[in-house]
C-alpha positions as CSV (number, residue, x, y, z in Angstrom):
1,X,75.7,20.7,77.8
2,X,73.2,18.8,76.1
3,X,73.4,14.8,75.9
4,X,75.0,12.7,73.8
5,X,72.5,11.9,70.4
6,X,70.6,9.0,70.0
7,X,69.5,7.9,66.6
8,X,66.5,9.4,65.6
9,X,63.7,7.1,66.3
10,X,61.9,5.2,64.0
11,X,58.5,4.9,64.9
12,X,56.0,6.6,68.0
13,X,54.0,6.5,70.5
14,X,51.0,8.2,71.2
15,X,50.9,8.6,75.0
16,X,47.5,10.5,75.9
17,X,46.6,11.5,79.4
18,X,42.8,11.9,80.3
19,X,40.3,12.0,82.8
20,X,36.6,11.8,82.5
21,X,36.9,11.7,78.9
22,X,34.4,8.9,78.0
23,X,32.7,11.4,75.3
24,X,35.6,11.6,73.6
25,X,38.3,9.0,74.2
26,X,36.9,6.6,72.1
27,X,37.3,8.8,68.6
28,X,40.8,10.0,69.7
29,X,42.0,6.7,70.0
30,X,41.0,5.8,66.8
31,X,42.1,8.5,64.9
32,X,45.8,8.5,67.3
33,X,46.1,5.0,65.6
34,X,46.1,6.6,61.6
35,X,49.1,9.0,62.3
36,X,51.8,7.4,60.3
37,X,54.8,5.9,62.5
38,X,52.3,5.2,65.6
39,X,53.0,1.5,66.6
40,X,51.5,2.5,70.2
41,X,48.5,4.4,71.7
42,X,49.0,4.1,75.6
43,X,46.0,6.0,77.3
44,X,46.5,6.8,81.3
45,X,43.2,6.6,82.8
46,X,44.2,9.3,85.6
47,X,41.5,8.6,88.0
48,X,38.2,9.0,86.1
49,X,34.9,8.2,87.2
50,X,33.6,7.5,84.3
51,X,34.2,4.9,81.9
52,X,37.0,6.1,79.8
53,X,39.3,3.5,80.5
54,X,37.3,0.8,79.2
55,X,36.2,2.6,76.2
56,X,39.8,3.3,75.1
57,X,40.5,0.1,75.6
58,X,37.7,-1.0,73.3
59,X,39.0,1.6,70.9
60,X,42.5,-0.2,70.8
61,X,44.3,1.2,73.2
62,X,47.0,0.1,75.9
63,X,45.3,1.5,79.1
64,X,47.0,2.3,82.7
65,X,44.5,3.7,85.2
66,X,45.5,5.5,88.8
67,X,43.2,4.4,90.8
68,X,43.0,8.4,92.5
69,X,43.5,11.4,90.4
70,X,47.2,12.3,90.2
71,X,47.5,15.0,87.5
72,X,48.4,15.6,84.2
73,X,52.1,15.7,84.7
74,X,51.7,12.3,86.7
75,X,49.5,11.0,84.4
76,X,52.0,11.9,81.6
77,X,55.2,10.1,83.4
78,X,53.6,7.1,84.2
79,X,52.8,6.9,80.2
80,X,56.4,7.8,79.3
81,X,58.1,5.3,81.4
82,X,55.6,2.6,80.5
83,X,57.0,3.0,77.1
84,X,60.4,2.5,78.0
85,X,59.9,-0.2,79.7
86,X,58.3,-1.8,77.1
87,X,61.2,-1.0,75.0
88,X,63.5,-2.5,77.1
89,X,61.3,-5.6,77.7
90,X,61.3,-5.6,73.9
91,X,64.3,-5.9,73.2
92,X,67.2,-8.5,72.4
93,X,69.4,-9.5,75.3
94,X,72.6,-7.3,74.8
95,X,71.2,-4.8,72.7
96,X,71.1,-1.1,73.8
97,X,66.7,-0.5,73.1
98,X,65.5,1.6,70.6
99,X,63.3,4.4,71.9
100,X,59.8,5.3,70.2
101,X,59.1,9.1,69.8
102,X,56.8,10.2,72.8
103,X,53.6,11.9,71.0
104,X,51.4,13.7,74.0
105,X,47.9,13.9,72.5
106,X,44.7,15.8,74.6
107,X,42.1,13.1,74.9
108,X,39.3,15.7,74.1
109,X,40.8,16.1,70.2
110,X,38.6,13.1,68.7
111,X,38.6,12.8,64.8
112,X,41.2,15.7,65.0
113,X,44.3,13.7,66.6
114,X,45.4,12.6,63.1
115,X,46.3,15.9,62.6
116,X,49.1,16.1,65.3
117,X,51.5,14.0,62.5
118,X,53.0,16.8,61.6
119,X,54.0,17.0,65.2
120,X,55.9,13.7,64.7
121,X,57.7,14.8,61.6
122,X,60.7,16.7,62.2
123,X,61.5,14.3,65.5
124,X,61.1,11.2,63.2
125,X,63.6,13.0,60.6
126,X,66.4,14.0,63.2
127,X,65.5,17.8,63.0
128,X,64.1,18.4,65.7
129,X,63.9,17.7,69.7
130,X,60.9,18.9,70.6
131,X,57.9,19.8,68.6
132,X,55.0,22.0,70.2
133,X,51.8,22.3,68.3
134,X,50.0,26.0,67.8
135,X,46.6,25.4,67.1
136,X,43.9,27.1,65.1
137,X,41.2,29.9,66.6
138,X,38.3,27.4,68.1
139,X,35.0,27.4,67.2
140,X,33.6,28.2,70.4
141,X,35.8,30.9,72.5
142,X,37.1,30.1,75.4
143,X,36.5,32.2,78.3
144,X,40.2,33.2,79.7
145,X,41.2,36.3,80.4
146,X,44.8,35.3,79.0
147,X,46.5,35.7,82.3
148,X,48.0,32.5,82.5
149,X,49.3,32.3,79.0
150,X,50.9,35.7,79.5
151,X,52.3,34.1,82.6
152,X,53.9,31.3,80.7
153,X,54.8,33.2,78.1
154,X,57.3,36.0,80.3
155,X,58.3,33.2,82.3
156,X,59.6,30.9,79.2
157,X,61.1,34.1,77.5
158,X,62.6,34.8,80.9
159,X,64.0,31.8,81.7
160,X,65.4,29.9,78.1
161,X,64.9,32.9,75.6
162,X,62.3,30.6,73.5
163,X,59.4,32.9,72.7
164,X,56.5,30.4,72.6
165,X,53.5,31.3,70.6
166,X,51.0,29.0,72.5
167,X,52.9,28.5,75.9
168,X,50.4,25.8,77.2
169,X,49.8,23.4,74.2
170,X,50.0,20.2,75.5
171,X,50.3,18.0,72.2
172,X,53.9,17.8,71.7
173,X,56.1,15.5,70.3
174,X,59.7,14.7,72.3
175,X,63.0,13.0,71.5
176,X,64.0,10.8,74.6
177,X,66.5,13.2,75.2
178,X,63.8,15.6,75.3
179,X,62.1,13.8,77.7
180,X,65.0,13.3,79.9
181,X,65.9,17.1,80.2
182,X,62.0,17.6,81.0
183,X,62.2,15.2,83.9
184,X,61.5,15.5,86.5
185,X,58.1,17.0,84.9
186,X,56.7,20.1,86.9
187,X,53.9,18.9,89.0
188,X,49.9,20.0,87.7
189,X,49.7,22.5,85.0
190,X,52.8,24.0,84.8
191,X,54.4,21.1,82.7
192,X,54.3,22.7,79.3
193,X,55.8,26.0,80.2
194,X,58.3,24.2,82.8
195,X,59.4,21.8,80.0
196,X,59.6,24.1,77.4
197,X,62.4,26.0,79.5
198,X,64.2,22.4,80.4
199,X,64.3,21.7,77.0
200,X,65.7,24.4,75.3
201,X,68.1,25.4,78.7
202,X,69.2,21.7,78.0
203,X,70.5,23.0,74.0
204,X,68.1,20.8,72.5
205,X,66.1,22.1,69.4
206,X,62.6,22.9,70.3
207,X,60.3,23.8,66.8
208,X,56.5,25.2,66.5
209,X,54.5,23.2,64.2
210,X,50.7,24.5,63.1
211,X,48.2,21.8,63.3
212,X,44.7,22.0,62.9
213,X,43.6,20.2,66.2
214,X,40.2,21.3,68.0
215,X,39.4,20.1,71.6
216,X,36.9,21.2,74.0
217,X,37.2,25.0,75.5
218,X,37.0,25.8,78.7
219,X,34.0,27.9,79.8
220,X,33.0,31.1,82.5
221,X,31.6,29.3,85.3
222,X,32.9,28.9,88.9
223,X,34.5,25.3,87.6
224,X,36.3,27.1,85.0
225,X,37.6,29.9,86.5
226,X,38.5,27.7,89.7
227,X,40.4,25.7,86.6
228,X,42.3,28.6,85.7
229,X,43.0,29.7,89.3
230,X,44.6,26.3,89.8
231,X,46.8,26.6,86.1
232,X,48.0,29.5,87.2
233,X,49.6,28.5,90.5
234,X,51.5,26.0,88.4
235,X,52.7,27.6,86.1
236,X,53.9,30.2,88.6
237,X,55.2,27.5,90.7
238,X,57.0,26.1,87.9
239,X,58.5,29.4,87.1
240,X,59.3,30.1,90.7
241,X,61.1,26.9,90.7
242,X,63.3,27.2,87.6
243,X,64.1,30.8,88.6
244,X,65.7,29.7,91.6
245,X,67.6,26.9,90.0
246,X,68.9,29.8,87.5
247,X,69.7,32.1,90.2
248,X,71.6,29.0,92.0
249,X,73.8,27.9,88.9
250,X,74.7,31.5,88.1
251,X,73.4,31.0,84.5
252,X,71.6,33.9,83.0
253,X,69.3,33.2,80.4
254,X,68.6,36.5,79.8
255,X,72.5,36.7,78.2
256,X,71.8,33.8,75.6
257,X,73.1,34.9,72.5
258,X,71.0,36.1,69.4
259,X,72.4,33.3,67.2
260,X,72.0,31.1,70.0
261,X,67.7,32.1,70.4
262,X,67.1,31.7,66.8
263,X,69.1,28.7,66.5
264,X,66.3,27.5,69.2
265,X,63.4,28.9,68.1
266,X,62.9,27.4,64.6
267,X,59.1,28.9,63.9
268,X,59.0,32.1,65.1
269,X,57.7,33.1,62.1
270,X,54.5,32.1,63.7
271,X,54.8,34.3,66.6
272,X,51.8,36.3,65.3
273,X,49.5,33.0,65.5
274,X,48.6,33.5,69.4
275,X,46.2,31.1,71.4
């Protein structure tokens, strides 16, 4: 059963993760602050060692910093709820708070974050839930194998029936509905493909959107492949997890109506448009 409505929200916030990103953080920032409807650009400083922190601060962010590396699912919570509790804190004694848009931006996508406004579009407008962006080919190839998209990609089709074109994009925009089916988050890597699954499995309506973003590619070296080894236990574990809830409940998603898929699945039109 999915929850009651809210009214769609009015304006967003741009909640970007990021670690070590002092390169790059500054121009993100700035460009997070043109999308139209952003009223907020909270960075979590998830444990860097450099200084990103102070450098998206001096680029006009909010900044919250762990102290210790948690993750990217950590880092993402602990942006989320300092949003809604800034809402709250906000608002007039009495009065039930308006909620922002959550927009989850990569802190690598510099000059490029503007273009994750259409990401905020259909959520803004009431028409959609959740909106996952499927970028463009990179400039530089990255050096996967495609192992772990595949994996997120059976396990999402699995588990929901959604049939992601770029399981592991992690610049979405959510609903606070959205976000609330989605919690708790899955822990590491597996966050996109686990709250892709919570989100649709919650009836919520969960759209692709195409957005010419470019951020930095991963590489062939020990680091990266030791990066890839570690995405993949999450996502697994994530899976693992949300199989077991659906063999608990009794629900098969597997049985989900056609209508029902489609309903769901607003791009698949873009299907062909892999990562």
């Amino acid at each position: 059963m999915s929850a009651q409505p809210h009214p769609a929200p009015e304006a967003v916030a741009a909640v970007i993760p990021a670690m070590n990103e002092s390169a790059r953080i500054g121009a993100t920032v700035t460009a997070a602050k043109q999308i139209p409807g952003v009223d907020m650009v909270l960075v979590v400083d998830d444990g860097s060692s450099d200084d990103t922190g102070s450098l998206a601060r001096r680029a006009g962010a909010e900044v919250i910093t762990h102290p210790k590396n948690k993750g990217k699912a950590a880092a993402m919570m602990t942006g989320a709820f300092a949003v809604r509790n800034r809402e709250i804190s906000d608002a007039d004694p009495n009065v039930e708070p308006t909620h922002r848009a959550l927009l989850f931006i990569d802190g690598d996508l510099e000059d490029s974050a503007t273009n994750t406004a259409p990401l905020a579009e259909p959520v803004l407008a009431g028409d959609a839930d959740m909106t996952i962006a499927i970028l463009p080919a990179q400039k530089r190839k990255g050096g996967g194998f495609g192992f772990v998209v595949g994996l997120a990609k059976k396990g999402i089709a699995e588990l929901s029936g959604f049939e992601a074109t770029q399981p592991l994009s992690g610049m979405r925009c959510l609903s606070r509905e959205a976000f609330d089916a989605a919690l708790p988050f899955a822990a590491g890597w597996g966050v996109e493909a686990a709250m892709t699954i919570d989100v649709v499995n919650a009836g919520l309506r969960v759209e692709e959107v195409e957005c010419d973003l470019h951020h930095r590619v991963t590489g062939r070296d020990l680091k990266a492949q030791m990066h890839r080894a570690a995405q993949y236990r999450d996502v697994a574990r994530a899976i693992l997890v949300r199989r077991l809830r659906a063999k608990r409940s009794g629900t098969s998603p597997a049985a989900r109506s056609e209508s029902d898929v489609s309903a769901q699945n607003l791009s698949a039109d873009h299907k062909e448009t892999g990562r």
